[in-house]
Residue, then its C-alpha position, 0 to 999 in steps of 0.5 A: x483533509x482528504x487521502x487518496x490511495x492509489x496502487x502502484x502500474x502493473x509491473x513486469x512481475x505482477x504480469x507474471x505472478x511473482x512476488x516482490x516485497x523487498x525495496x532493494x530489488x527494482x521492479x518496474x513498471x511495463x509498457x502496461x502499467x505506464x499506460x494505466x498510470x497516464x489513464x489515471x492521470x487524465x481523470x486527476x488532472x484537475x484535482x489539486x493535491x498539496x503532498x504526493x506520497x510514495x514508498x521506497x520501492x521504484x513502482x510507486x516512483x515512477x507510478x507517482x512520476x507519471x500520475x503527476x505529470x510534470x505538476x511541482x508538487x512535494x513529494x514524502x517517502x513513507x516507507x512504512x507502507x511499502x510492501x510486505x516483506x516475503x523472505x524467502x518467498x521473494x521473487x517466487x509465484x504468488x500461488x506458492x505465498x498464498x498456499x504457504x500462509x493457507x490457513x497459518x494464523x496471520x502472526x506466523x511468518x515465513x522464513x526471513x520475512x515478515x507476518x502479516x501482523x508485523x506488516x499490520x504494525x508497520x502500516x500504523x505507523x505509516x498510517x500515522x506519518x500519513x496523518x501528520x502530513x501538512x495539507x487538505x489533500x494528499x495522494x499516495x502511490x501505494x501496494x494492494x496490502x497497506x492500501x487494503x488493510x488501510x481500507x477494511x479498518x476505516x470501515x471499521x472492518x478487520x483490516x487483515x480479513x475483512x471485505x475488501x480482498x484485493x486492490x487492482x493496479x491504479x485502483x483508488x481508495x478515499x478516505x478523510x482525516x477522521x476515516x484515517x483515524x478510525x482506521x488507525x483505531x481498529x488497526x491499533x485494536x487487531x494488534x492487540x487482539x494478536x498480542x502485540x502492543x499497540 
C-alpha cells in the first residue's frame, strides 16, 4: 500500500502570509496555486490511484479537482488531518503565530485554538483512517503540518521538531503501509511524552 501526500495549491492567503486553520472560512486557491496544481497533474498523469483523499477545507478540494483531472476515482474526507486550528490567530500574519509560539512548549495553546500537541492527537487519528483505506495506492491533498509531522515520525524522527520544516505547495511526501505504521508509532510515543494518552 502506497500513500501519496500532496500539499494543497497556494492560496490567496498563503501569497499574502495569512493564516487559515478554521474549515468554516473558504480559502481558495489563486491563479498560482491552480497552475502548480495542473503542473502536478502532468507528472501523476500516468500513476494509478484507487482512493483520493482530501480534508474539509475548500483548498485541498479543489487542489484534488485539478490534480485528478477528470479521473472517476473515489474520493474520502479525513477531517482529522485538516489544519491546525489558530484561534485567535485566524486570518492574522503568519510572523505573528510564529512569534507567539517562539519558545511555548508545544502543549500550550493559543486562545480558542488549539496546541500543536492537540493537532498532533488528531493527525493519529487521521493517520489511522488513512490506514484503513481500501486500496494498494491512495493520494491525499493535505497541509504543511500533518503532511509534515506525518513525514518526521516515519523517519522515525520527532514529528513536532524534527528535520523536515516545511512542506511547499504541491510538494509530495511517499510513504508505504509499514512507514505509515512506524509513524503512528512515534506519534503515538511524542503524545506520551506530552502527557497525553495515546
Amino acid at each position: 500500500m502506497q500513500f501519496t501526500l500532496i500539499r494543497h495549491g497556494q492560496t490567496s492567503y498563503n501569497a499574502v502570509h495569512r493564516l487559515n486553520g478554521d474549515p468554516e472560512i473558504p480559502v481558495h486557491l489563486d491563479e498560482v496555486g491552480r497552475a502548480q496544481c495542473t503542473r502536478r497533474a502532468a507528472t501523476l498523469r500516468n500513476r494509478h490511484f484507487d482512493i483520493a483523499v482530501h480534508t474539509s477545507f475548500v483548498r485541498t478540494q479543489e487542489s484534488l479537482d485539478i490534480l485528478l483531472d477528470g479521473r472517476n476515482i473515489p474520493r474520502v474526507s479525513i477531517p482529522e488531518l485538516g489544519d491546525v486550528r489558530l484561534g485567535v490567530f485566524e486570518g492574522k500574519p503568519v510572523g505573528d503565530y510564529r512569534a507567539w509560539r517562539n519558545g511555548r512548549p508545544p502543549t500550550d495553546r493559543p486562545e480558542r485554538g488549539e496546541s500543536r500537541i492537540d493537532a498532533l492527537a488528531r493527525y493519529v487519528i487521521g493517520a489511522e483512517r488513512l490506514l484503513a483505506l481500501e486500496g494498494a495506492s491512495v493520494v491525499a491533498v493535505l497541509h504543511d503540518v500533518p503532511i509534515r509531522f506525518i513525514a518526521n515520525a516515519a523517519n522515525g524522527d520527532d514529528p513536532i521538531d524534527g528535520p523536515i520544516t516545511h512542506i511547499g505547495n504541491m510538494h509530495i511526501a511517499e510513504c508505504d503501509r509499514d512507514g505509515l505504521i512506524v509513524a503512528i508509532g512515534v506519534m503515538r510515543d511524542r503524545l506520551v511524552l506530552a502527557g497525553v494518552p495515546a
